[in-house]
C-alpha positions in Angstrom: 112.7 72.9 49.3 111.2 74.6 46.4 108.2 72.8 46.5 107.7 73.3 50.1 107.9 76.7 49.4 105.5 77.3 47.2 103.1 74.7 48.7 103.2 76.8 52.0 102.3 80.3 49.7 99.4 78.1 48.1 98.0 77.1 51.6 98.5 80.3 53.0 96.2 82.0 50.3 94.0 78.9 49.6 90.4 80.3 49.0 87.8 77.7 49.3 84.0 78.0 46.8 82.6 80.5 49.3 85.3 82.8 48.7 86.7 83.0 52.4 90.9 82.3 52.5 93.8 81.8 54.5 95.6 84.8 55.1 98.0 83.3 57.5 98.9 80.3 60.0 100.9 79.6 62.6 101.9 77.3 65.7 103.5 78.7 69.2 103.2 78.2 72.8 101.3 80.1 75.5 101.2 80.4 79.2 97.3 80.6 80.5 96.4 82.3 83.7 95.3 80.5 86.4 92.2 82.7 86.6 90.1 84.8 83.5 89.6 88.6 83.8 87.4 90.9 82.3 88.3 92.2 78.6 86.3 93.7 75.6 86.0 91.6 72.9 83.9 92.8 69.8 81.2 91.3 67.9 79.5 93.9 65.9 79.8 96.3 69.1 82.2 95.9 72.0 81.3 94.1 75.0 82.3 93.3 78.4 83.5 89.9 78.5 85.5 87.1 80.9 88.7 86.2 78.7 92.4 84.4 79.1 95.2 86.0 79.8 98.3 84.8 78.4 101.4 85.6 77.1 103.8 83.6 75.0 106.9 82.6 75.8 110.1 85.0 76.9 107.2 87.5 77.3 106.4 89.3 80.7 103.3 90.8 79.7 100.1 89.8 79.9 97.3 90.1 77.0 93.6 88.5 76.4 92.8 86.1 74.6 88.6 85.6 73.9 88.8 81.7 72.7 90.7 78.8 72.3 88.7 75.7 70.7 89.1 72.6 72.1 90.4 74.2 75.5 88.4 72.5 78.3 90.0 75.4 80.6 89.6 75.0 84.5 90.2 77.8 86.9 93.0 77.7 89.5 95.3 76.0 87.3 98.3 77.9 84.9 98.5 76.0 82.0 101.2 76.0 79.1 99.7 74.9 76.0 100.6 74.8 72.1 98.2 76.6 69.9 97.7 77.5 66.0 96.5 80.8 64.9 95.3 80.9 61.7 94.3 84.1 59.7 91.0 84.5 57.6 89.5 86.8 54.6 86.4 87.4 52.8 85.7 90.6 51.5 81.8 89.8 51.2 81.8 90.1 54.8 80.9 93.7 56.6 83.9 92.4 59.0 86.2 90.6 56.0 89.2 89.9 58.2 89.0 87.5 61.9 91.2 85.7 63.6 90.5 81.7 65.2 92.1 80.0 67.7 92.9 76.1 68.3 94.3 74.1 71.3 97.0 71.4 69.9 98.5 70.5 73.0 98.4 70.8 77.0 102.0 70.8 77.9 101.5 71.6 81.4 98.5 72.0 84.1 99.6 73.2 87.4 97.4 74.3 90.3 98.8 77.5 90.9 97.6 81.3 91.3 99.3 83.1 88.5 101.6 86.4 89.3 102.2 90.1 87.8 98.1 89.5 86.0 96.8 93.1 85.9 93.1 94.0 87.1 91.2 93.6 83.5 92.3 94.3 80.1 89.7 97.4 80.0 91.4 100.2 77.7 90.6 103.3 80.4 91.6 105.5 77.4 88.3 104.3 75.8 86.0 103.4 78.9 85.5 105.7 82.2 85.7 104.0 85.6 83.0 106.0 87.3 83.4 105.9 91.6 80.2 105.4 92.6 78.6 108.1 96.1 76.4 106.1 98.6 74.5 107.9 100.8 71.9 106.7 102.8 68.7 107.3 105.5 68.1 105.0 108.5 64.9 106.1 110.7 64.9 103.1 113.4 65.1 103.2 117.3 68.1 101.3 117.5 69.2 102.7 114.4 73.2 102.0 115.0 72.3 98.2 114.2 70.9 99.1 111.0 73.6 101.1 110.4 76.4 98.6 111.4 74.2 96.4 108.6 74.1 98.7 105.8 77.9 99.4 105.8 78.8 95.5 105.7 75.7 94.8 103.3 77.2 93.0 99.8 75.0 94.5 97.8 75.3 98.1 98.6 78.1 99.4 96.4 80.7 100.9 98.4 83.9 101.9 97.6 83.2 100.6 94.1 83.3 102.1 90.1 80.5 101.7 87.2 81.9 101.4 83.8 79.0 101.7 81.2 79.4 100.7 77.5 79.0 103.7 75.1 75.4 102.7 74.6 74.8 101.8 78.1 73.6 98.3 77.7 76.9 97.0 78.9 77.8 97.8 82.4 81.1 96.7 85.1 81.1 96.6 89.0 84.6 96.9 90.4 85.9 97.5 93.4 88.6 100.0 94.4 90.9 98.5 93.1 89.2 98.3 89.9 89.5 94.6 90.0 86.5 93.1 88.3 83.3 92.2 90.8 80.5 91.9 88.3 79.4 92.4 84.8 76.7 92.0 82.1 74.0 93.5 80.0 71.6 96.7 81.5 67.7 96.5 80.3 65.7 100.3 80.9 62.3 101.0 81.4 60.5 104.1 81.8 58.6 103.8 84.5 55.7 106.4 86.2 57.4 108.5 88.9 54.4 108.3 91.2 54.7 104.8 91.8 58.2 105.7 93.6 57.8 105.1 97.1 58.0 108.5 99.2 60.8 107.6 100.9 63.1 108.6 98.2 62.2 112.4 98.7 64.7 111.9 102.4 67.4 111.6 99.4 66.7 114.7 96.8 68.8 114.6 93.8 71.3 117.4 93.0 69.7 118.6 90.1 66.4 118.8 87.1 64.7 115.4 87.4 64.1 114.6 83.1 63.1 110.5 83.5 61.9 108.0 86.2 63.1 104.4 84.8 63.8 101.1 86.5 67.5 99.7 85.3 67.8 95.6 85.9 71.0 94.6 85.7 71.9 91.0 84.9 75.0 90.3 85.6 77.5 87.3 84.9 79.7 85.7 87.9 82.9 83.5 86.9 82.1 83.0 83.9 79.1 81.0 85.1 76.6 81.9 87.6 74.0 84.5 86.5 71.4 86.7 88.1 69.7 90.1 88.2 69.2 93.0 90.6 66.8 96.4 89.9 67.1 99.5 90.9 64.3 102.5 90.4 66.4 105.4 89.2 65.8 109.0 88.8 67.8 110.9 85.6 68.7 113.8 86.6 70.7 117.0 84.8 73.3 118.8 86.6 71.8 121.9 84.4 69.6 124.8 85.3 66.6 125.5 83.5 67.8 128.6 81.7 71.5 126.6 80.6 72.5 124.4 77.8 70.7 121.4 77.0 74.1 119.5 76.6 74.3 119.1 80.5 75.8 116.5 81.9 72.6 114.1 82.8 73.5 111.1 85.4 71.2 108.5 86.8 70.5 108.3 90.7 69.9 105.0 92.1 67.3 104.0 95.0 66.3 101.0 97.1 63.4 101.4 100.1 64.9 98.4 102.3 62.1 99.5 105.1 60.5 95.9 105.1 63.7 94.0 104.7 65.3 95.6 108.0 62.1 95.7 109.8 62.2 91.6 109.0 65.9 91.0 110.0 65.8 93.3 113.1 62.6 93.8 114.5 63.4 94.8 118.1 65.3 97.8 116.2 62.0 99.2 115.6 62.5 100.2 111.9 60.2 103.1 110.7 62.4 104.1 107.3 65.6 102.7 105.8 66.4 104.1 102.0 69.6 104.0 100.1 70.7 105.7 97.3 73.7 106.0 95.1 74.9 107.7 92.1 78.1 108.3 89.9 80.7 111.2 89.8 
């Protein structure tokens, strides 16, 4: 017994020739979610990623979990699977202390959709959920189709929140529940505000106009699937000219879908259809 002892404080400490050791290790089992949902995990800056949930056992909540090696992980299905966590060190390292995962075992696969998950694993205390205004102008003869169109369109977000990393290179659709819809990485250019097409001016912005930009958003889907969608935006800054410079500044979205609607419905005689939307 005393040699087991002392062998477990060795392999809990044991530092290989690179200087990185074992600050801990063990074994336990976990439930996995039949679905993933969004989390941050960090690696040098937080990001927005798809992660487990799980929870071990006699547990009722759920938590995230970013990796598990070995885990060939299918969606739809609750697993319950045995996994070591084991701790490293290395002080030469700008982050010294990290955490890896392993699968051991798959106890159990079961194709069922798993109860009581929450939305995401966002911290709200750190990130703002921003409800997103639509507004829009429809200049057609039979402008109720369009209309009728526009409120059932996919891509139009209605009813839905932005969360934007700190930096704003990260970025979350959800809906109004707050349940994940999209995320993924932001890219910005600054772009020449006379290349904007006129139409935008039926939509003024409430406020000082400071940058024209175009904001593509790619954008991640089950973990899988991936694709882009641009917007031209308009910064503007809720301040007057004579107040602070530390107004609030907010970006105002804009799509001309003019030639798309006069293609799907040309006996509604479209002359102008523009959509814009910002954040609160």
């Amino acid at each position: 017994m005393a040699f087991m002892c002392l062998y477990s404080l060795v392999s809990c400490n044991q530092e290989n020739e690179e200087g990185e050791r074992i600050t801990g290790y063990k074994e336990y089992t976990l439930t996995v979610a039949s679905k993933k949902l969004t989390g941050i995990v960090f690696y040098g800056r937080d990001f927005f990623s798809e992660v487990y949930a799980v929870k071990e056992a006699e547990t009722q909540d759920w938590r995230q979990l970013s990796y598990i090696e070995g885990f060939d992980y299918e969606s739809g299905y609750e697993y319950h699977v045995r996994i070591s966590e084991t701790n490293y060190l290395d002080d030469r390292k700008g982050e010294p202390s990290w955490t890896e995962y392993k699968l051991l075992q798959i106890l159990s696969k079961e194709k069922k959709e798993s109860a009581g998950l929450p939305k995401n694993f966002i911290p709200e205390e750190r990130y703002e959920f921003r409800p997103i205004h639509v507004s829009y102008i429809v200049d057609a003869e039979q402008k109720e189709i369009v209309e009728e169109d526009l409120k059932n369109n996919p891509h139009i977000p209605w009813r839905c929140y932005y969360l934007f990393s700190n930096d704003v290179n990260q970025w979350m659709l959800t809906d109004e529940n707050k349940a994940t819809l999209l995320h993924g990485s932001l890219v910005k250019n600054n772009v020449d505000i006379s290349a904007f097409p006129e139409s935008y001016k039926l939509l003024p912005p409430e406020g000082q106009i400071t940058a024209a930009m175009r904001w593509t958003f790619m954008y991640t889907f089950n973990d899988a699937d991936r694709g882009e969608y641009s917007y031209d935006v308009l910064m503007i800054s809720s301040a007057k000219p004579n107040e602070s410079s530390n107004s609030h500044i907010r970006p105002w979205f804009y799509e001309d879908l003019t030639a798309y609607y006069q293609n799907k419905y040309p006996e509604a005689k479209v002359k102008t259809v523009v959509v814009c939307h910002t954040v609160e």
